[in-house]
FIVOLUM-432826 format. One record per residue (C-alpha): x, y, z. Coordinates in pm, whole numbers, padded with zeros to 5 digits, always signed. Layout:
<drenpas>
XYZ
...
</drenpas>
This chain:
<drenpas>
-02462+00157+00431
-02485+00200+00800
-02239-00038+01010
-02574-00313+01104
-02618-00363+00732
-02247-00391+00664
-02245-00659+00966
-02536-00872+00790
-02314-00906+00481
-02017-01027+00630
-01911-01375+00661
-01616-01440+00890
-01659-01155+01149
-01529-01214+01514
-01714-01224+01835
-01561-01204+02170
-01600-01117+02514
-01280-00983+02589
-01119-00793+02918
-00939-00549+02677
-01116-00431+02359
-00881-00257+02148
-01051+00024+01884
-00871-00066+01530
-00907+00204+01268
-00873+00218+00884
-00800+00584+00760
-01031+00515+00486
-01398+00410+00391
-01500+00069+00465
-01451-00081+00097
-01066+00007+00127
-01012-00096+00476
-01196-00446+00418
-00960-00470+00112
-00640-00465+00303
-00493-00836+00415
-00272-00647+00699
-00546-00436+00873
-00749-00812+00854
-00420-01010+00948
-00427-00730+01276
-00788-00828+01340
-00663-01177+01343
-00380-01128+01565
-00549-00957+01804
-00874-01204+01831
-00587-01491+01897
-00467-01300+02196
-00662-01437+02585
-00825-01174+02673
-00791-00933+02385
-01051-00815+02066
-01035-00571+01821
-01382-00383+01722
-01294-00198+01361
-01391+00162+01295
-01354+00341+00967
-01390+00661+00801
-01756+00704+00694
-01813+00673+00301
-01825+01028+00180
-02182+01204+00167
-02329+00936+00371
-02525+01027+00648
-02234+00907+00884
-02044+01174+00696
-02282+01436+00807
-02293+01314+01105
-02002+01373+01429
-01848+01092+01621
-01691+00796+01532
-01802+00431+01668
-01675+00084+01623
-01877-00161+01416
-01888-00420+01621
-02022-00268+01911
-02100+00091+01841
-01867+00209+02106
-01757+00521+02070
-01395+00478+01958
-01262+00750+02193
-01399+00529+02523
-01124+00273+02410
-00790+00248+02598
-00603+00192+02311
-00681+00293+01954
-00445+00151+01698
-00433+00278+01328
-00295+00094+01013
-00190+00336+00731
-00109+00242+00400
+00016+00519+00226
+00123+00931+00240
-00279+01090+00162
-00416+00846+00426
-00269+01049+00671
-00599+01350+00672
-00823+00999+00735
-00630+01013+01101
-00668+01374+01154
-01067+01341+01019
-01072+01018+01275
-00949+01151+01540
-01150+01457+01558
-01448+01289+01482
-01359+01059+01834
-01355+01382+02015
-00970+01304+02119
-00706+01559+02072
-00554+01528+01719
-00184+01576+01858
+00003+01353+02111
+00177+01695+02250
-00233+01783+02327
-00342+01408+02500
-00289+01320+02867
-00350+01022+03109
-00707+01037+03032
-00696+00995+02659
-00638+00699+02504
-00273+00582+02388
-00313+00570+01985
-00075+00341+01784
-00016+00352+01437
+00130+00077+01171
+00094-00037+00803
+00304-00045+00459
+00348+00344+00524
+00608+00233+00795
+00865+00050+00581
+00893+00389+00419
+00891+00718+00618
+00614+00757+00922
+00779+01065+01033
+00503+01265+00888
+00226+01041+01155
+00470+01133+01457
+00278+01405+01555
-00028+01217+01593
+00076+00885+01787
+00198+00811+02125
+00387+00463+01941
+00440+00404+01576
+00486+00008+01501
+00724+00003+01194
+00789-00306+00962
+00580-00630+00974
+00353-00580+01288
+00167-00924+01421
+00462-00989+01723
+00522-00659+01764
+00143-00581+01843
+00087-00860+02073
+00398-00773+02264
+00276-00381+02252
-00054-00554+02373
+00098-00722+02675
+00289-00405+02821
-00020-00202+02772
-00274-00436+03036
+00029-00465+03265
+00101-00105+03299
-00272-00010+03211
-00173+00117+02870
-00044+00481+03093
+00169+00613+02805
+00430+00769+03009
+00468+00433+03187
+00449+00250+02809
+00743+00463+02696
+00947+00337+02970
+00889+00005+02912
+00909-00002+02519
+01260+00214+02542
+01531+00024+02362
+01334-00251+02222
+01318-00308+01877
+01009-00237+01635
+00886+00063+01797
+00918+00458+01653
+00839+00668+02011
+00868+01026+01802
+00899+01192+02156
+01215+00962+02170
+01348+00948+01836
+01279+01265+01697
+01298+01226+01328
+01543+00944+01302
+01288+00642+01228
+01475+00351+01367
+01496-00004+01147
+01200-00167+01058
+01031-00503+01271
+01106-00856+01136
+00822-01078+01205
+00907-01431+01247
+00846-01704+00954
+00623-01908+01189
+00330-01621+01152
+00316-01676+00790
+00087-01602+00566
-00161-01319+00671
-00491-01469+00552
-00773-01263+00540
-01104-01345+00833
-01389-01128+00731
-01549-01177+00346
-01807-00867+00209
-01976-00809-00135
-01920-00466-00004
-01497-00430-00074
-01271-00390-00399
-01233-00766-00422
-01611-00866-00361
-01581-01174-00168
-01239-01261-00229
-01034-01472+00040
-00734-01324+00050
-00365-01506+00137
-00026-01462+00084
+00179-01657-00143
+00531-01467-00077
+00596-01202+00147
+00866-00925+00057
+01051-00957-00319
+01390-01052-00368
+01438-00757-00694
+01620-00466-00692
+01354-00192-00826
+01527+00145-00706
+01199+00301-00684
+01037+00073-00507
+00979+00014-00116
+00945-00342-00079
+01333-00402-00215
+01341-00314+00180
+01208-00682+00233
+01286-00788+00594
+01429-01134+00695
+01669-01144+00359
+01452-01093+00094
+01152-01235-00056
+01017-01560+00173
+00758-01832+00013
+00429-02022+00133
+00472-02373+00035
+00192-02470-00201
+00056-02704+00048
+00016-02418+00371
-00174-02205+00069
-00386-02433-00020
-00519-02602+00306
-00586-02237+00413
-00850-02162+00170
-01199-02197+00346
-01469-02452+00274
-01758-02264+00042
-01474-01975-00115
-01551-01886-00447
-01265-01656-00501
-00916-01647-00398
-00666-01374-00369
-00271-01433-00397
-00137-01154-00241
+00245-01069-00228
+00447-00746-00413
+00553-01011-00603
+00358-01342-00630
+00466-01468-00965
+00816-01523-00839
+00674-01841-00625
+00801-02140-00792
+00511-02278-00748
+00259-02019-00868
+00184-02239-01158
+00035-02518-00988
-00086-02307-00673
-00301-02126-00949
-00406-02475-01131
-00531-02632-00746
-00795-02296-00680
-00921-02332-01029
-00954-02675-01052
-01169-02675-00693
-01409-02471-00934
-01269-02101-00731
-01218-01794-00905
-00820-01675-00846
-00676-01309-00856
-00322-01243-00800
-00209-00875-00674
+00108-00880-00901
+00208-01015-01249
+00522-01026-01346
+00519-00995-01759
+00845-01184-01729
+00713-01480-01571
+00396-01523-01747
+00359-01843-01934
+00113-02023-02187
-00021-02252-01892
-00032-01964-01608
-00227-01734-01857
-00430-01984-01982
-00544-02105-01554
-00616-01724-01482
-00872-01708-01783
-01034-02043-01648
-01028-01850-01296
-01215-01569-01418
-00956-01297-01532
-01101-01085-01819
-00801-00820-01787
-00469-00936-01759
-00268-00650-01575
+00120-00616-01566
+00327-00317-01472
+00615-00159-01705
+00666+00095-01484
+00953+00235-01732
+00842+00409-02040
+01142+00357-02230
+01371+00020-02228
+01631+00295-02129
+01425+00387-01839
+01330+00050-01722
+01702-00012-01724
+01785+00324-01535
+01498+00166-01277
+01653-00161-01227
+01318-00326-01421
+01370-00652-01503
+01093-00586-01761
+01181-00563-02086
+00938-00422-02438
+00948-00811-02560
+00751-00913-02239
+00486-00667-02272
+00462-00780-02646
+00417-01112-02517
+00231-01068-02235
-00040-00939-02541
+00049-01190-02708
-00099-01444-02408
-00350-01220-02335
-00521-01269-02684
-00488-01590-02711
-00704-01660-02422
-00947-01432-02520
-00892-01195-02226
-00992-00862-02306
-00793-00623-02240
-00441-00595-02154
-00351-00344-01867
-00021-00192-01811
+00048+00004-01515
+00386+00276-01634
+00506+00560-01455
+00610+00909-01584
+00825+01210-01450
+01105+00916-01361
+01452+01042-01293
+01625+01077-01643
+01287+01042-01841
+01316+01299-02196
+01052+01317-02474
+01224+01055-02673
+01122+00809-02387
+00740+00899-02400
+00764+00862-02821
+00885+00541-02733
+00593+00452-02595
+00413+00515-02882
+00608+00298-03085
+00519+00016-02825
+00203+00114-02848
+00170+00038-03206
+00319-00336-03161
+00056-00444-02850
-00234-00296-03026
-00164-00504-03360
-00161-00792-03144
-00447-00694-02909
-00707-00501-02979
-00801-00330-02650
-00475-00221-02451
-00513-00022-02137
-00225+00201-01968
-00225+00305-01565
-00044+00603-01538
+00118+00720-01251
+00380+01004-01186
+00702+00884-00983
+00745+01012-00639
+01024+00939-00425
+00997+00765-00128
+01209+00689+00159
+01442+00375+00225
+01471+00340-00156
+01772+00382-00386
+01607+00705-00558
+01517+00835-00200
+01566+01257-00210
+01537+01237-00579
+01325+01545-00705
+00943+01536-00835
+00974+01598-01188
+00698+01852-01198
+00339+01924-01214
+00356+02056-01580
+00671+01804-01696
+00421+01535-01601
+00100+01669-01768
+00354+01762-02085
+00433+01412-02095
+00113+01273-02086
-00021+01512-02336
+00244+01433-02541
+00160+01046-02524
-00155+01101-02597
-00099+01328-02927
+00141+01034-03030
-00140+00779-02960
-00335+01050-03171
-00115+01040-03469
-00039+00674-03451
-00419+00626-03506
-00443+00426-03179
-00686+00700-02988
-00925+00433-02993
-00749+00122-02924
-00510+00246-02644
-00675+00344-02389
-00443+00640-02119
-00604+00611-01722
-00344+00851-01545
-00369+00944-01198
-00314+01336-01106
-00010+01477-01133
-00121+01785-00826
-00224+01491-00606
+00148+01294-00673
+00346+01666-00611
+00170+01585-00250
+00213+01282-00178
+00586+01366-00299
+00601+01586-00020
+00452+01421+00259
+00685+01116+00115
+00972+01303+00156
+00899+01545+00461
+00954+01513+00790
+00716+01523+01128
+00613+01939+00996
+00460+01799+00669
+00217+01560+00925
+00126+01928+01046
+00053+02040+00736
-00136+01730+00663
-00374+01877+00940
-00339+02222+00862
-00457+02110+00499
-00745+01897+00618
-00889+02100+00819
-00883+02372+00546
-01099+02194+00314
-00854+01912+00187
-00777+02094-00217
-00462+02121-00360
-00426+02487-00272
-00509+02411+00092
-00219+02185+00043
+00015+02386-00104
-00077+02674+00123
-00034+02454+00433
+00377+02298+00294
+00475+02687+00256
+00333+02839+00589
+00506+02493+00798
+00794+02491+00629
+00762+02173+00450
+01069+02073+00255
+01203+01782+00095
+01475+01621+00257
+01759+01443+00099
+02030+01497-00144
+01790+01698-00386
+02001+01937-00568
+01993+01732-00913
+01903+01363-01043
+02182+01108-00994
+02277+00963-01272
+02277+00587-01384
+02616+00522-01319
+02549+00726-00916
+02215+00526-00916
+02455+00153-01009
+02727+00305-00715
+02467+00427-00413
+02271+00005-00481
+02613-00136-00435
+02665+00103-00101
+02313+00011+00024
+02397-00345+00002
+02688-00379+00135
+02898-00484-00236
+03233-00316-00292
+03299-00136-00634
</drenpas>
């Protein structure tokens, strides 16, 4: 769709006339961007500021005629984006970083900071990427935002009009204070993440489109950060001490007049000790209600049975763990009887299908794991009769317990999965359990983006621009040099994995 039809369909968009008018890019089609509460709690921000808007630019959807087409302009306005002073990216993950190299060049702006002068303009960069390892986007931003972003964006904001967003001048006045990753400055060492004040709490989302993941679905926060202890995961980096809540009541009052679906959004929004009755107030206004994390631990007859009155048809949890060995070597407070239960609920209330997103390739992971999987398998499908699994491989990331730990292996990964799926075979369950993985290739390179430093950015570019396969990939990590950094040379062990939590957190042995 081209950006005046996409305009027509949206309820919520801003409209201002603004001195500065800031160009804020998704690295990503428009159905992703529109999905993600922190590029629309940016929007927000930046709309609240005197004097300041935000016009949104996105990747065109592949094969459109935008595609085909060169340049890049902003939907609101149909400015080019490389006219704006200030061009600020949000990034949500490793493979998003091509969608800033493909952005950039389609602005007709230099794609490295080394390349830009005075009369380019100064490009930021934030997102959930930066509570894990931006060094990889260094060589394509004159200031990387890391951590939570909406006071560290209007202060960014205010230096930039008074010194006419010059970047050398920006540097000088940014230098020391907290929140900010100037790779000229810092090199490689990323330095600790922003802590956005309580008071800003919860991101809502503004604009609502047919034309997005969640098709008209408010979105809000219910918790941000998550007070567990997941060594593989990046949010056990919560800022401000953990995992904070929304009281019921701010939730609730923020919903819009005339929404028909609501979003709870949070890595870990069954934790709220209110979730129960948060959920029972949407559905009882007559709303459908989504919630971006289930926690099979914390499900209940009463929460279960308010999501199927809400609309859910698939209720999704995350094992994560193949084994109840592994989900112990993960620090997974999910155990085999809460997935049986979870099905358990899920029948019951005539949902139909149970989803369970597990990962594979995890440090410690043998055969005898995967065949336990099988034997799960066999216990959810007797009690459901349509069970679905998400499968992912495990890659590393940064700031994490199991940071430096090796990728198990493009062909350890597929041998697993084939292997789960003969046992599914022989178990007669082909046709009940249902295996969606995700590539193993494509999780060897996120692995090493992940894990690399500002070279594997380059070879992000290198890889683009060479077509974007695998092999460009792969071809691009050798000739740059791109290694994985960390202590690599085997897989820690439980007891090592028990010793390095206690270290990170500060509790003696």
């Amino acid at each position: 769709m081209d950006r005046r039809a996409l305009l027509a369909d949206e309820r919520g968009t801003l409209h201002k006339q603004a001195e500065l008018r800031v160009a804020l890019v998704y690295p990503s089609p428009y159905r992703v961007a529109m999905s993600s509460l922190g590029y629309q709690q940016i929007y927000r921000t930046l709309h609240a500021m005197p004097g300041v808007a935000a016009d949104r630019a996105m990747l065109p959807d592949p094969g459109s005629p935008e595609a085909r087409a060169r340049g890049l302009v902003t939907l609101e306005t149909a400015q080019p984006v490389g006219s704006y002073p200030v061009i600020a990216y949000s990034v949500a993950y490793e493979l998003e970083i091509a969608g800033v190299v493909e952005t950039l060049e389609r602005a007709n702006i230099p794609v490295l900071a080394a390349d830009r002068d005075r009369r380019h303009p100064l490009v930021i960069a934030g997102g959930p990427l930066t509570f894990s390892n931006p060094a990889p986007l260094a060589p394509f931003c004159d200031v990387i935002v890391v951590g939570e972003g909406e006071e560290v964006v209007q202060e960014l904001m205010t230096i930039g009009r008074e010194v006419g967003f010059d970047r050398e001048q920006v540097w000088a006045a940014l230098a020391g204070r907290p929140g900010y990753y100037l790779p000229h400055v810092h090199g490689e060492r990323v330095p600790p993440v922003a802590q956005a004040d309580d008071s800003v709490l919860p991101a809502r989302s503004v604009i609502a489109t047919p034309h997005t993941e969640l098709s008209d679905m408010f979105l809000t926060e219910a918790a941000r950060g998550c007070s567990r202890g997941c060594t593989y995961c990046v949010m056990r980096r919560s800022t401000n001490g953990g995992m904070r809540i929304i009281p019921r009541a701010s939730i609730i009052s923020g919903i819009p007049e005339g929404t028909r679906r609501v979003g709870l959004v949070g890595a870990a929004v069954t934790d709220h000790p209110d979730i129960t009755a948060i959920v029972r107030d949407v559905v009882d206004g007559g709303r459908e209600v989504g919630i971006s994390s289930l926690r099979a631990d914390k499900l209940t007859d009463e929460l279960v049975g308010l999501l199927a009155r809400g609309g859910y048809r698939t209720l999704t949890v995350a094992g994560d763990g193949a084994s109840e060995r592994m989900r112990r070597v993960i620090e997974r407070s999910t155990r085999a009887s809460h997935l049986l239960r979870s099905a358990e609920l899920a029948a019951k209330h005539r949902l139909k299908m149970v989803k369970i997103y597990m990962m594979l390739g995890v440090p410690e992971e043998t055969d005898a794991d995967v065949d336990e999987l099988v034997q799960l398998s066999k216990e959810l499908s007797a009690i459901h009769p349509k069970v679905s699994y998400g499968l992912a491989p495990f890659v590393a990331k940064r700031n994490t317990p199991l940071d430096g730990t090796d990728f198990a292996g493009i062909d350890v990964v597929e041998a697993r999965l084939q292997r789960l799926r003969k046992g599914l075979t022989a178990a007669g369950l082909g046709g009940k359990v249902e295996v969606r993985p995700t590539s193993a290739r494509w999780a060897w390179v996120e692995y090493m983006i992940a894990q690399g430093e500002s070279n594997a950015g380059l070879a992000v570019m290198d890889a683009h621009r060479a077509g974007g396969s695998f092999a460009a990939y792969k071809k691009a990590f050798a000739a740059r040099g791109v290694t994985p950094t960390g202590p690599r040379a085997r897989v820690p062990s439980s007891a090592e994995l028990v010793a390095l939590k206690r270290q990170r957190i500060g509790i003696s042995a």
